[in-house]
C-alpha atoms as a printed R data frame, in Angstrom:
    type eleno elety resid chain resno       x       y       z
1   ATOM     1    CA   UNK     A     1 -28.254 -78.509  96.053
2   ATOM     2    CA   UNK     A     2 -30.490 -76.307  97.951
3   ATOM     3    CA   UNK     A     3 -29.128 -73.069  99.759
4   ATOM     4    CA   UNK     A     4 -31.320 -72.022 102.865
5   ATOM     5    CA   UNK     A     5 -30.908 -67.797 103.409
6   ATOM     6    CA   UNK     A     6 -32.091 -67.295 107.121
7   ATOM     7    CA   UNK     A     7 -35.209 -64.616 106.264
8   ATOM     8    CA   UNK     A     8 -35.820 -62.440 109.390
9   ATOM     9    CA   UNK     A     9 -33.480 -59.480 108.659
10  ATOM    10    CA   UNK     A    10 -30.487 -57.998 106.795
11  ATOM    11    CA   UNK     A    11 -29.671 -58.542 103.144
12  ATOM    12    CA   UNK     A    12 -31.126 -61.887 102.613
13  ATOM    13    CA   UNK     A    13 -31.892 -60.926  98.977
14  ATOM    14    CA   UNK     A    14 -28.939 -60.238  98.115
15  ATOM    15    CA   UNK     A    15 -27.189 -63.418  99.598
16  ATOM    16    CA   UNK     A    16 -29.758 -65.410  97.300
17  ATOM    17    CA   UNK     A    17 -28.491 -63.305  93.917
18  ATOM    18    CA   UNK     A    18 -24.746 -63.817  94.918
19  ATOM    19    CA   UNK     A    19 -26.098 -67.695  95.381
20  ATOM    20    CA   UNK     A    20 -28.090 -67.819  92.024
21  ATOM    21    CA   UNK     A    21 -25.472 -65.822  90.588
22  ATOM    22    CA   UNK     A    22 -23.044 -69.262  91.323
23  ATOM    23    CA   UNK     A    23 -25.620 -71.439  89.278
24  ATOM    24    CA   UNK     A    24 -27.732 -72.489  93.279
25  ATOM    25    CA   UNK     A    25 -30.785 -72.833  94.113
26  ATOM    26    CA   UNK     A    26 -32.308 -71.100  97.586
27  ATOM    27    CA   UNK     A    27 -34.795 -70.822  99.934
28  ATOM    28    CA   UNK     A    28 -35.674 -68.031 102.237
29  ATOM    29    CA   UNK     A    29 -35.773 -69.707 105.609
30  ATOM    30    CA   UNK     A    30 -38.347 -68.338 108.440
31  ATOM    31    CA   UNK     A    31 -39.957 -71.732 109.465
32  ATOM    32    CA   UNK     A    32 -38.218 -74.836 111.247
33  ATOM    33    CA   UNK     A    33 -39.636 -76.983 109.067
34  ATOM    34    CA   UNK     A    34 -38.318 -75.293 105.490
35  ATOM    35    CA   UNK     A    35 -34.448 -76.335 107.229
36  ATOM    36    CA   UNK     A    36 -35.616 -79.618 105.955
37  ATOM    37    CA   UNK     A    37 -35.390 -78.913 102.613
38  ATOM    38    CA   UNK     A    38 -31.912 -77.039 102.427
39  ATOM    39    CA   UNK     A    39 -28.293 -78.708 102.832
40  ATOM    40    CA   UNK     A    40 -26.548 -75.395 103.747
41  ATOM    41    CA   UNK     A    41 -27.370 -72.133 105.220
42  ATOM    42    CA   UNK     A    42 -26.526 -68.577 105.119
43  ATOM    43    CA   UNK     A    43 -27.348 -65.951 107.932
44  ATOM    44    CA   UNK     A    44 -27.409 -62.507 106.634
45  ATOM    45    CA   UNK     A    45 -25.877 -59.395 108.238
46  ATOM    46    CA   UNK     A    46 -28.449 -57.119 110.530
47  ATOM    47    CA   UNK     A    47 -28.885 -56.646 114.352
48  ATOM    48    CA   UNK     A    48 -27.377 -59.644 115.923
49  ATOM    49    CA   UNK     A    49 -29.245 -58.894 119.560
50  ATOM    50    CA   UNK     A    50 -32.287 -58.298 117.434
51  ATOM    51    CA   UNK     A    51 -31.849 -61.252 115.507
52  ATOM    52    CA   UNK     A    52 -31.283 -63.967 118.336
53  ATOM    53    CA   UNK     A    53 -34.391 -63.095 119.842
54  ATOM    54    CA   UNK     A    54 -36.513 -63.551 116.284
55  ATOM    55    CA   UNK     A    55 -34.673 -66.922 115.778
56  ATOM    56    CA   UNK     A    56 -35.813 -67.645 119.602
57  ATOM    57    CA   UNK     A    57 -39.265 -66.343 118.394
58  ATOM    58    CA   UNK     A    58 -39.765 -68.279 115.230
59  ATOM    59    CA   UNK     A    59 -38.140 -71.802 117.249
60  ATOM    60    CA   UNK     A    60 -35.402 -71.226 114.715
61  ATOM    61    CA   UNK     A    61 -32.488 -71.414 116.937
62  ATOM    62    CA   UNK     A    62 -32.636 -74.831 118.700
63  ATOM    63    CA   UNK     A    63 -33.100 -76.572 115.319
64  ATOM    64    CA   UNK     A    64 -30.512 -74.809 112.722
65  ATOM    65    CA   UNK     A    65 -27.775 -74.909 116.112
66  ATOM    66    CA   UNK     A    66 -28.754 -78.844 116.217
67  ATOM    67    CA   UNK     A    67 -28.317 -79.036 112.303
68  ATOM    68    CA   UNK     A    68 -25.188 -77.086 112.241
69  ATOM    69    CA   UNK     A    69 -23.369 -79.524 115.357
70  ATOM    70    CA   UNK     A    70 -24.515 -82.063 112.830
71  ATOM    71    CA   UNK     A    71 -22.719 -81.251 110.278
72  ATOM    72    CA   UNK     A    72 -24.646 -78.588 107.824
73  ATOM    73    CA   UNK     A    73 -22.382 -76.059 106.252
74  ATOM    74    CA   UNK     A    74 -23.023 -72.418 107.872
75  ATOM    75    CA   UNK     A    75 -22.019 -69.605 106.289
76  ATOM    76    CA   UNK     A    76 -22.589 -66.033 108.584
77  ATOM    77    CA   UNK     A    77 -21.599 -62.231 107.316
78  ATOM    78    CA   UNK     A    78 -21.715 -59.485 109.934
79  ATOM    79    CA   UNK     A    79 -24.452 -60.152 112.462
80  ATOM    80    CA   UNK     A    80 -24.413 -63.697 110.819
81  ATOM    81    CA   UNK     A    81 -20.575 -64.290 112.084
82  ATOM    82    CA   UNK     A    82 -21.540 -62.933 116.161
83  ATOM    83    CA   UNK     A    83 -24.687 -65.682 115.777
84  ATOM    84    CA   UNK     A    84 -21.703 -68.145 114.873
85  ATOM    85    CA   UNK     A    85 -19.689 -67.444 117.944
86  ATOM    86    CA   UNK     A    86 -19.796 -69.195 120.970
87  ATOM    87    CA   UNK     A    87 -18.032 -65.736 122.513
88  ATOM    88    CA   UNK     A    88 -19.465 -62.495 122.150
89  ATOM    89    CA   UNK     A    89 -17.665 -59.709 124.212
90  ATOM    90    CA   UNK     A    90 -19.326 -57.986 127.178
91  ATOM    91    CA   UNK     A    91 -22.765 -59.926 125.985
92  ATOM    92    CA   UNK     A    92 -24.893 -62.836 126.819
93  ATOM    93    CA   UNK     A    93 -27.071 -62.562 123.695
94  ATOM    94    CA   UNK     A    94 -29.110 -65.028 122.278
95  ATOM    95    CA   UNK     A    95 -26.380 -66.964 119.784
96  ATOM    96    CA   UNK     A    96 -25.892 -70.218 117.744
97  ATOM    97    CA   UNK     A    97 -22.677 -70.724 119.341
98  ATOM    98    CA   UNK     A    98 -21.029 -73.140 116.283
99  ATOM    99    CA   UNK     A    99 -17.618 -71.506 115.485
100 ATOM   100    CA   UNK     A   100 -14.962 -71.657 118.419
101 ATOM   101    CA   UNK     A   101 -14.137 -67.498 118.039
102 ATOM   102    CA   UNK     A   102 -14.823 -64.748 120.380
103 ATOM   103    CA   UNK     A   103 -16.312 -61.544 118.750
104 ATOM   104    CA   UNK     A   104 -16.362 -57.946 119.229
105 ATOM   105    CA   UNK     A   105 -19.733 -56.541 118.156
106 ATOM   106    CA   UNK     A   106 -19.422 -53.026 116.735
107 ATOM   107    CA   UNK     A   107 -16.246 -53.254 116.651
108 ATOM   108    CA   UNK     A   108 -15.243 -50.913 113.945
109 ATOM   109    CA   UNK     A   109 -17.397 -48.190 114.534
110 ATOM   110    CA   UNK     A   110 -21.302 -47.059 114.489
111 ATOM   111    CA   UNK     A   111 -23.550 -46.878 111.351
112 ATOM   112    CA   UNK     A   112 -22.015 -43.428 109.984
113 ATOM   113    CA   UNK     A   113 -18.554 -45.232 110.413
114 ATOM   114    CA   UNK     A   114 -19.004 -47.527 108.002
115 ATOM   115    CA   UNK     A   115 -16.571 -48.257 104.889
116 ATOM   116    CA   UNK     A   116 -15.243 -50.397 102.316
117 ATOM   117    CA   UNK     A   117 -11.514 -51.439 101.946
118 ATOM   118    CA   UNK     A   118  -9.657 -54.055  99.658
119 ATOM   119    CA   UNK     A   119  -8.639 -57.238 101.408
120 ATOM   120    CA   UNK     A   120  -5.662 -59.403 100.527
121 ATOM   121    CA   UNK     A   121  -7.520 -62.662 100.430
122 ATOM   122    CA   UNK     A   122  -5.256 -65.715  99.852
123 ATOM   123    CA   UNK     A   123  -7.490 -68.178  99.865
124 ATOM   124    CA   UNK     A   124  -9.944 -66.016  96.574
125 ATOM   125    CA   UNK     A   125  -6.699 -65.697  94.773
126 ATOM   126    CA   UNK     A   126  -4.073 -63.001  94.043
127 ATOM   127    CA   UNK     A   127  -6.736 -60.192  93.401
128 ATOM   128    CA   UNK     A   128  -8.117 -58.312  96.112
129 ATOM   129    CA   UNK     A   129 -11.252 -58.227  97.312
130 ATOM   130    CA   UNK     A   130 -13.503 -55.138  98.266
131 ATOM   131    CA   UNK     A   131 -14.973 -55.679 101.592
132 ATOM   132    CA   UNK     A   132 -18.296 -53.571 102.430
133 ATOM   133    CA   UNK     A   133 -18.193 -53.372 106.207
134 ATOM   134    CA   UNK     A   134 -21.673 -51.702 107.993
135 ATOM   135    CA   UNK     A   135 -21.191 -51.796 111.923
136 ATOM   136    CA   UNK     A   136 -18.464 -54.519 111.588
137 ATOM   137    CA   UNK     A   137 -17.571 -56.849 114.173
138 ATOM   138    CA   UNK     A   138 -13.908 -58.742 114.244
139 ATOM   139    CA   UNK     A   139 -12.737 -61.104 115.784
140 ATOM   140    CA   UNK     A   140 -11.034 -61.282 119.316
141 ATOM   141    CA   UNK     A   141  -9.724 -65.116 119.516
142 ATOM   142    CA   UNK     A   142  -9.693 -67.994 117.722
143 ATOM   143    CA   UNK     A   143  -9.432 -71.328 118.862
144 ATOM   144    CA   UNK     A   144  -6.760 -73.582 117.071
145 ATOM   145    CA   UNK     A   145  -9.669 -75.465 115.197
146 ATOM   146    CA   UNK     A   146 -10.401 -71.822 113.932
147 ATOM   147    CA   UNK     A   147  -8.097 -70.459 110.403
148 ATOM   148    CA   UNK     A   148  -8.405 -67.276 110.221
149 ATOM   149    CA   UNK     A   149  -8.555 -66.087 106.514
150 ATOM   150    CA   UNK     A   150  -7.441 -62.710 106.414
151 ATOM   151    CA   UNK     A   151  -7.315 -59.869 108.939
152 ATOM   152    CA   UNK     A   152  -7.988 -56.050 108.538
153 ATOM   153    CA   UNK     A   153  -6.065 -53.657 110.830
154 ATOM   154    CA   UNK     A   154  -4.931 -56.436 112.744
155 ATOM   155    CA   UNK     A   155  -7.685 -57.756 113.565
156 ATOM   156    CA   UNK     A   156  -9.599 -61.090 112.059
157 ATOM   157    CA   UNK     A   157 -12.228 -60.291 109.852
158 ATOM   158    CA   UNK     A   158 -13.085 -63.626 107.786
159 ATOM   159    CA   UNK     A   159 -13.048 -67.233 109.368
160 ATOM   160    CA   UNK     A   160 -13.503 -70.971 108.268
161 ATOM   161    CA   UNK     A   161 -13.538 -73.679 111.166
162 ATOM   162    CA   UNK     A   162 -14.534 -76.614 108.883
163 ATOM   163    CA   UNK     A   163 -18.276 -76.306 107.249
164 ATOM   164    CA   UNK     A   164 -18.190 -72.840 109.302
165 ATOM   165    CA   UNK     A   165 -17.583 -69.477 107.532
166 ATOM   166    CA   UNK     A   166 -17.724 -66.123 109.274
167 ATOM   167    CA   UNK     A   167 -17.243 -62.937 107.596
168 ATOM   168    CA   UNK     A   168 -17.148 -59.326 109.380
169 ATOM   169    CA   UNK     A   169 -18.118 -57.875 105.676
170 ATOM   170    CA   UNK     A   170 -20.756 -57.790 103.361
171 ATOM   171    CA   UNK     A   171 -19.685 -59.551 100.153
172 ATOM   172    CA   UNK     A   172 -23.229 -60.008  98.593
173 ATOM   173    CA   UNK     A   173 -23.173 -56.162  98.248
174 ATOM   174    CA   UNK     A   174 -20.080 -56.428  95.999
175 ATOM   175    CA   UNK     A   175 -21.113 -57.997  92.935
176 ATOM   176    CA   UNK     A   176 -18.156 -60.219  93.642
177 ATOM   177    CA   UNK     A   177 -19.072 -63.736  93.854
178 ATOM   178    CA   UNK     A   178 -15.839 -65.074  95.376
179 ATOM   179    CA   UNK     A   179 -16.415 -65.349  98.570
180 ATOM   180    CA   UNK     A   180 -19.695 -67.045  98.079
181 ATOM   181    CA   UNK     A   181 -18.335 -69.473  95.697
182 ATOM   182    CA   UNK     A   182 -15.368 -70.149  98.306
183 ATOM   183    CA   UNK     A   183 -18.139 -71.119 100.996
184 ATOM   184    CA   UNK     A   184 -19.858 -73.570  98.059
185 ATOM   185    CA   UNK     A   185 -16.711 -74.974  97.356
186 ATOM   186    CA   UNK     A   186 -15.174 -75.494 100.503
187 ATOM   187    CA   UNK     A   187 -17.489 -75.858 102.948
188 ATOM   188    CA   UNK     A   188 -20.350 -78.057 101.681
């Protein structure tokens, strides 16, 4: 199995360590055509307005939303979970649209109010789980295809719907390979 890491921005190396870490091979996507080789795909944090208009720019959008309504396993952190959402408060952004969930971009603060806080995780088991949020976005709604993971101050923060996964954190800057091996094991 082949891992695709969307390439444009954000912390795509790190995704591919926390993937190679879990014993899978990847592939830094930035052309349509390398989608062909992958059988999942990961979209990094970064700047989600900045980011729709590169995958509009590199004719990357069309073909991974197409490949995702068929089927392929996406897994999104940060700017990777508003891409997911078919709802993005306040904006009409360039998006993938996949995951039935309305976001809130920013939601936790600027840059300089960034943190990190231990999560209560079910679904990773009993021990928690540091969460590195940067800029954060949560989660507004879900729609009742949507199961909402976790939440942190009330508010959703990590999302399957199906071979969807949306986190509001940053878990390839943990070191902790759970949440990475939940989307391999679950999702694909």
């Amino acid at each position: 199995m082949r891992v695709g890491v969307l390439a444009l921005q954000g912390a795509f190396r790190e995704h591919q360590k926390a993937l190679a870490a879990c014993g899978v091979e990847t592939e830094q996507i930035k052309k349509p055509e390398q989608l062909a080789k992958i059988s999942a795909l990961v979209i990094p944090g970064g700047e989600s307005t900045t980011m729709g208009k590169l995958l509009i720019e590199f004719n990357l959008l069309e073909p991974i939303k197409e490949l995702g309504e068929q089927g392929m396993p996406v897994f999104g952190t940060c700017a990777g979970m508003i891409l997911l959402a078919k709802g993005i408060a306040g904006s009409t952004q360039p998006r993938l649209g996949l995951m039935d969930i309305t976001v809130e971009r920013n939601a936790f603060g600027r840059q300089v109010d960034s943190f990190e806080a231990e999560l209560d995780i079910p679904v990773l088991g009993e021990e928690p789980f540091r969460a590195v949020f940067i800029r954060a976005p949560y989660i507004l709604s879900v729609e009742k295809s949507v199961e909402a993971l976790t939440s942190f101050g009330g508010k959703i923060i990590f999302a399957r719907q199906g071979r969807f996964l949306a986190a509001a954190f940053h878990p390839e800057l943990t070191g902790d390979l759970r949440v990475h091996r939940y989307f391999l094991e679950n999702c694909i």
